[in-house]
C-alpha positions as CSV (number, residue, x, y, z in Angstrom):
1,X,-18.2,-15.5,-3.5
2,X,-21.9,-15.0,-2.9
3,X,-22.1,-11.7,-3.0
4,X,-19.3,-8.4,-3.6
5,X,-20.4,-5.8,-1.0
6,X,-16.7,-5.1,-0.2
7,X,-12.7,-6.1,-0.9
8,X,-12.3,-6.6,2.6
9,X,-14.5,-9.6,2.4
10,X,-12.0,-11.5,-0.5
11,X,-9.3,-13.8,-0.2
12,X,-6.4,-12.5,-2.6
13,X,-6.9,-15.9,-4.2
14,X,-10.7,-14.4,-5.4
15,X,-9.1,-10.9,-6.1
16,X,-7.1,-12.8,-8.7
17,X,-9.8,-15.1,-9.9
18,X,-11.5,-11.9,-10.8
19,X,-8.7,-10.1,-12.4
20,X,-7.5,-13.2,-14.2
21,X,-10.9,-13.6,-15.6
22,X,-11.2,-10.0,-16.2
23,X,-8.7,-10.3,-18.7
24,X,-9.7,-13.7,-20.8
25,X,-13.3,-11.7,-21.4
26,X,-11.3,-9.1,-22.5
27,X,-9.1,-10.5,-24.9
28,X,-12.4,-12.7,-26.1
29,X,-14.2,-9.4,-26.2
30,X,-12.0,-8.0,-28.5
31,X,-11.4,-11.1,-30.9
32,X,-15.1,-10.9,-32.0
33,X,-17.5,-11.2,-28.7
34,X,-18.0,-12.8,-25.6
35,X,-19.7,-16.7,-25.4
36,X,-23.3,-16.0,-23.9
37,X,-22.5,-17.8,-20.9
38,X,-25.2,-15.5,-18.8
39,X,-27.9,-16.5,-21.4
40,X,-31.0,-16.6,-20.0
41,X,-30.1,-14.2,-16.8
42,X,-31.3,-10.5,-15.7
43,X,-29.2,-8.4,-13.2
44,X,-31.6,-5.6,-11.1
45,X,-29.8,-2.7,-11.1
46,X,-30.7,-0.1,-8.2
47,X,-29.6,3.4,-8.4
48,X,-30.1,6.0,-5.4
49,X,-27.0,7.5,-7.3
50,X,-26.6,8.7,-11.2
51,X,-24.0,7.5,-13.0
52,X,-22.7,7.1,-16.3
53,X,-20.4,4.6,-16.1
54,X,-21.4,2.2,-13.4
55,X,-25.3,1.7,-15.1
56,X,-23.3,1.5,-18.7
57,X,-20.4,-0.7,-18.1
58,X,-22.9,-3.4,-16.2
59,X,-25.7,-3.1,-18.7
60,X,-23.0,-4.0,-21.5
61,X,-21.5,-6.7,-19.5
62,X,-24.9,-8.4,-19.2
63,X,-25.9,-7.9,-23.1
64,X,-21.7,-8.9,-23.9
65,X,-22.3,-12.4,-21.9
66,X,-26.0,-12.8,-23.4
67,X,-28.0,-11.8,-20.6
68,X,-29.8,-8.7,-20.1
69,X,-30.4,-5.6,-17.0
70,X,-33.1,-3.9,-15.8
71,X,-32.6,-0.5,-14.4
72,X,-34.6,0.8,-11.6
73,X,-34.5,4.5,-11.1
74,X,-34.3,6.4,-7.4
75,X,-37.4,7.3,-8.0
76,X,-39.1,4.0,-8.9
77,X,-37.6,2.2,-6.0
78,X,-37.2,4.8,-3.3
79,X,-35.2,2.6,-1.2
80,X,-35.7,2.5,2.2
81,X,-38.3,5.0,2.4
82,X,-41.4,3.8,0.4
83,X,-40.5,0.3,0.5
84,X,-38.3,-1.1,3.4
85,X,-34.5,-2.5,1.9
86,X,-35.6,-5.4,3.5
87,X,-38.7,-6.2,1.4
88,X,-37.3,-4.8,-2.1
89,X,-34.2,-7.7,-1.8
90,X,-37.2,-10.4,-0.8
91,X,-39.3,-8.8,-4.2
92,X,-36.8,-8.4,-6.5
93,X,-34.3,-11.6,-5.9
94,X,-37.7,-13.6,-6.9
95,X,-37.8,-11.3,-10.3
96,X,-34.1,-11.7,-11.5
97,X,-31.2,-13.7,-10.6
98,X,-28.9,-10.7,-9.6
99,X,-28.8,-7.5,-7.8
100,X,-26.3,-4.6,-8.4
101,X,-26.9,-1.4,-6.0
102,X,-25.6,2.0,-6.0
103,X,-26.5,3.4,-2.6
104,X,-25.6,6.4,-0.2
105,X,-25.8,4.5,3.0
106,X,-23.6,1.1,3.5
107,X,-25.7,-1.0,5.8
108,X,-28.5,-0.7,2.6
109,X,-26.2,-2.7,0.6
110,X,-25.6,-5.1,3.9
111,X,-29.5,-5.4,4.3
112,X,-30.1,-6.6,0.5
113,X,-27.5,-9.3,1.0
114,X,-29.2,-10.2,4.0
115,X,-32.4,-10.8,2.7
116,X,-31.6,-11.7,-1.4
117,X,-31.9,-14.7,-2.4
118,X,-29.6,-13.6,-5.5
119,X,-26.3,-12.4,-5.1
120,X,-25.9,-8.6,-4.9
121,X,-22.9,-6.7,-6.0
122,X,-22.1,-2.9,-4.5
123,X,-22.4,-0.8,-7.5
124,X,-21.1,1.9,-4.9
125,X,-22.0,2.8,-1.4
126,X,-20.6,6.1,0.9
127,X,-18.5,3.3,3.2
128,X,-16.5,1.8,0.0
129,X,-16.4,1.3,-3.7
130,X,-15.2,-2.2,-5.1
131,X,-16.2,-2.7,-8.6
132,X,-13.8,0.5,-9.3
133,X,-11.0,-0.5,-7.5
134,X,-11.3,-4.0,-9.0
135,X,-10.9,-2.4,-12.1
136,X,-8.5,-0.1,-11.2
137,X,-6.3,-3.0,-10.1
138,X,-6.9,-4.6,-13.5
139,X,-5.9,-1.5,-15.2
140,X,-2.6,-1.1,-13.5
141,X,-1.8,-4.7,-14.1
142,X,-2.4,-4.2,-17.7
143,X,0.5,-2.0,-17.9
144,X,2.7,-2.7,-15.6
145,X,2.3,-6.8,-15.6
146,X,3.0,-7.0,-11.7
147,X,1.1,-6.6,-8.9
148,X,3.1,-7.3,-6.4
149,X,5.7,-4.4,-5.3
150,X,4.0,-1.2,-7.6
151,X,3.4,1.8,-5.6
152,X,0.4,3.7,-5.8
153,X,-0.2,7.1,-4.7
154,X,-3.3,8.3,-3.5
155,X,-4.3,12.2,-3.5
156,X,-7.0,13.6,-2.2
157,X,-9.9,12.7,0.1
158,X,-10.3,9.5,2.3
159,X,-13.5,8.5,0.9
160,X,-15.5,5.2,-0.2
161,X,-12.7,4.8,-3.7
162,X,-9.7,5.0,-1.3
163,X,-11.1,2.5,1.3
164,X,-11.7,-0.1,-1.5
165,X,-7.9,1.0,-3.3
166,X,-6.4,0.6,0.1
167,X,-8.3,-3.0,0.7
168,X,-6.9,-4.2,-2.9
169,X,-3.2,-3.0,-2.8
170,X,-2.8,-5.0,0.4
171,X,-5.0,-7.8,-0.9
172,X,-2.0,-8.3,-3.5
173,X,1.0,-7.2,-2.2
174,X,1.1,-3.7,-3.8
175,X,2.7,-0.7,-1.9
176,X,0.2,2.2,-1.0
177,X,1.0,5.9,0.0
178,X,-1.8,8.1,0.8
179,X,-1.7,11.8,1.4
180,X,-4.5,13.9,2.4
181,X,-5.5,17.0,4.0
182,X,-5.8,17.3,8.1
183,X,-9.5,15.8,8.7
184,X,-9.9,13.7,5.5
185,X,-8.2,11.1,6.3
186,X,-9.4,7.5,6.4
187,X,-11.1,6.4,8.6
188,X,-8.7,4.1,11.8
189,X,-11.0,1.2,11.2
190,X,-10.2,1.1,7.3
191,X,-6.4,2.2,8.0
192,X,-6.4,-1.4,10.3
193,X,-7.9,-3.5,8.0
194,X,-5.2,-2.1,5.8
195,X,-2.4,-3.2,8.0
196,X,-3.8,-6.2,8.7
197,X,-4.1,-7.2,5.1
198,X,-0.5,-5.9,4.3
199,X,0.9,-8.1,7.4
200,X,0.0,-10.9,5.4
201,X,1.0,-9.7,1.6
202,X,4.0,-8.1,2.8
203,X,2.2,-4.5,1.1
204,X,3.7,-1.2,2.4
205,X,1.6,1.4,3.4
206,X,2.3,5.4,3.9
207,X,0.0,8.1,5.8
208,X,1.0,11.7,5.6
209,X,-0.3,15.3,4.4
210,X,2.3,15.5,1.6
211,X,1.6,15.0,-2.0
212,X,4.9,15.5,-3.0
213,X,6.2,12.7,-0.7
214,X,3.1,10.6,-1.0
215,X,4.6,10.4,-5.3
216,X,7.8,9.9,-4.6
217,X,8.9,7.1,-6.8
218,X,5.1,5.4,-7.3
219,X,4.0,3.5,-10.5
220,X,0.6,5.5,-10.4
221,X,-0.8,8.7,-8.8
222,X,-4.3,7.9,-8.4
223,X,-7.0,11.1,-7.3
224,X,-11.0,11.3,-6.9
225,X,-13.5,14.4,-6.8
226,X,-12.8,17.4,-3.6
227,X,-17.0,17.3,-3.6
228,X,-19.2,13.9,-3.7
229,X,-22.6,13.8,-4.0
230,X,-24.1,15.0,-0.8
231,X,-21.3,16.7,0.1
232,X,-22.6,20.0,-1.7
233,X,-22.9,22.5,1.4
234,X,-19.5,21.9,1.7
235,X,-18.0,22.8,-1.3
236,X,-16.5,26.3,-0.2
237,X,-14.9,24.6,2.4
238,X,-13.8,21.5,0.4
239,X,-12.1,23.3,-2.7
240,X,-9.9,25.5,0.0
241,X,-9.0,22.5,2.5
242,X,-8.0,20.5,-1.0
243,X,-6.3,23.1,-3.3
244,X,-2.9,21.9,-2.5
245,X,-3.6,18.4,-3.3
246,X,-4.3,19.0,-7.1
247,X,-2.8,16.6,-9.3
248,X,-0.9,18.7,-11.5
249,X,2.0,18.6,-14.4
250,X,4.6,19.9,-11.0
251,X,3.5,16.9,-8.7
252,X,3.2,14.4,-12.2
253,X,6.7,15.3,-12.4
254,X,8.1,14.3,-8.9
255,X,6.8,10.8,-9.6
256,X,8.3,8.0,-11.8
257,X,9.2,9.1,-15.2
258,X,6.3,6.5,-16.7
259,X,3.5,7.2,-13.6
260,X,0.2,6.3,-14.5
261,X,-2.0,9.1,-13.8
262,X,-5.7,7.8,-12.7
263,X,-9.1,8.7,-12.0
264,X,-12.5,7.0,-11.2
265,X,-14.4,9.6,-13.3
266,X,-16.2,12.2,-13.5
267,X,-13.8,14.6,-13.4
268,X,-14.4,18.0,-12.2
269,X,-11.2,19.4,-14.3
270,X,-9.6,22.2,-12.8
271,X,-10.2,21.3,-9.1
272,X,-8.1,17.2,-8.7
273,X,-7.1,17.4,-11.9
274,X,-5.6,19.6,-14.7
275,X,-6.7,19.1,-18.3
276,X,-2.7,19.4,-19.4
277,X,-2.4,15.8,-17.3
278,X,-6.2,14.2,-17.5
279,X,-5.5,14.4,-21.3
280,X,-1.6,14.2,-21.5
281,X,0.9,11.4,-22.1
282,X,0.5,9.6,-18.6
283,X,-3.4,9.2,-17.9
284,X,-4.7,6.2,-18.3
285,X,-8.5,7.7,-17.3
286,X,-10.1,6.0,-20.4
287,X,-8.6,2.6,-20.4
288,X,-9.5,2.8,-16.5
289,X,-13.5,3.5,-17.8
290,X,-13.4,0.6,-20.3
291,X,-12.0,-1.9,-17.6
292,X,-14.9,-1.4,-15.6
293,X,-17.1,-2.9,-18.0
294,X,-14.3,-5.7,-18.1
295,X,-13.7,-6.3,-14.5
296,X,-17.6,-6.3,-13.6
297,X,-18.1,-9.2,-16.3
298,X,-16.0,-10.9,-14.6
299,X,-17.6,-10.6,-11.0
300,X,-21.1,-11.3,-13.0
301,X,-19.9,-14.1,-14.6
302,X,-18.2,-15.4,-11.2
303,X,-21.4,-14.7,-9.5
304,X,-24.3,-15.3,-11.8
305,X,-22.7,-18.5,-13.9
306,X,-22.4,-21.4,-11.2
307,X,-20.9,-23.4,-13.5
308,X,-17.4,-21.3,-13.7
């Protein structure tokens, strides 16, 4: 890899390189603390988007591995409009020897790879979401030991999380239903990327409007927020089109006895999610949180450390 801008870009060979180290830095982690095999290194970190966990779990992956992150506010950078994209990647990749963004628009995150001379890692952009679904994958490994063959359901809105779930299911063979409401759907050129990925790992993947059918016998029912960022003149709108598709205790119960119940974070409790099942027996929302950190040590480490 030279840079992580999307799934759709790795070879299920380098999905399980990342997941495989993923889990060695976390057992290591947890046994008294990572080697400082980053020593010496500084990631950039760009936000045009807040966020808690995506500027925490990288800033602790650089100080776990003995390097170090700088974080540049939206309005320190101002990307794109008081500096061209183009001449922040040719500033900062001279500064520090990674860059992670968090961006609204997609071809930002293409145009700092283009001109970097340092690898850069999407931290999040509206087209897709990686590091998270990276994780997520790691997660759902964790407890159920397989990949290949586990179902996961996805509720809710076609948006930049379910692009990159739907790119890593098929990556590694896992089966993926998606249900969503009548014009929130994903979009037909992520749905055959999808395909085409599945045609090779030998994933199965389901497109419908029902939730109930979407959970039928999955290993994890996975849901996201009805309103993004920048979505916010739509929220009447959004929270009626989306009210069916709550993931509650009646559609947690239609599922597999042991579902994994999961969600990128934040929450917005009472709209995607109950508090009886983000806090109850089947989430997994926290462990999902901590594996982010885990999961984006690994792509640092893979990215940063030639030597690996």
């Amino acid at each position: 890899m030279k840079h992580l801008l999307s799934i759709a870009d790795l070879s299920a060979d380098e999905v399980w390189q990342i997941l495989n180290l993923a889990r060695e830095l976390k057992e290591e982690w947890r046994e008294g603390g990572n080697k400082p095999i980053l020593k010496g290194k500084t990631l950039g970190m760009i936000f045009q988007k807040p966020s808690l966990r995506t500027r925490v779990s990288f800033e602790m992956g650089m100080i776990h591995l003995g390097g170090q992150a700088l974080y540049l506010s939206p309005d320190e950078i101002k990307l794109g409009e008081r500096e061209s994209v183009a001449d922040v990647a040719r500033v900062l990749s001279r500064y520090v020897d990674g860059i992670m963004a968090r961006v609204f628009a997609h071809k930002h995150i293409e145009k700092l790879a283009a001109y970097s001379q340092v690898p850069v890692i999407n931290g999040l952009s509206d087209y897709n979401h990686p590091c998270q679904a990276l994780s997520d994958l790691f997660t759902i490994w964790e407890k159920r030991e397989k990949l290949e063959g586990v179902k996961l359901a996805y509720v809710g809105d076609g948006n930049n999380v379910a692009t990159s779930l739907l790119f890593a299911a098929t990556k590694v063979g896992m089966d993926m239903a998606l249900a969503s409401p009548e014009g929130y759907e994903l979009s037909d050129d992520v749905i055959e990327l999808g395909w085409e990925f599945a045609a090779h790992s030998g994933s199965k993947i389901e497109l419908g409007r029902d939730p109930a059918a979407a959970v039928r016998e999955a290993d994890a029912i996975y849901t996201d927020v009805w309103v993004s960022m920048g979505q916010e003149e739509d929220t009447e709108r959004r929270l009626k089109d989306f009210a069916p598709y709550q993931v509650n205790a009646a559609l947690v119960a239609q599922a597999k006895p042991d579902v994994m119940v999961m969600h990128c974070l934040p929450a917005h409790r009472g709209q995607e999610i109950t508090d009886e099942v983000a806090d109850g027996p089947h989430s997994v929302l926290f462990d999902q949180a901590e594996n982010r950190m885990h999961a984006q040590k690994a792509i640092l480490a893979l990215l940063l450390n030639f030597e690996l």
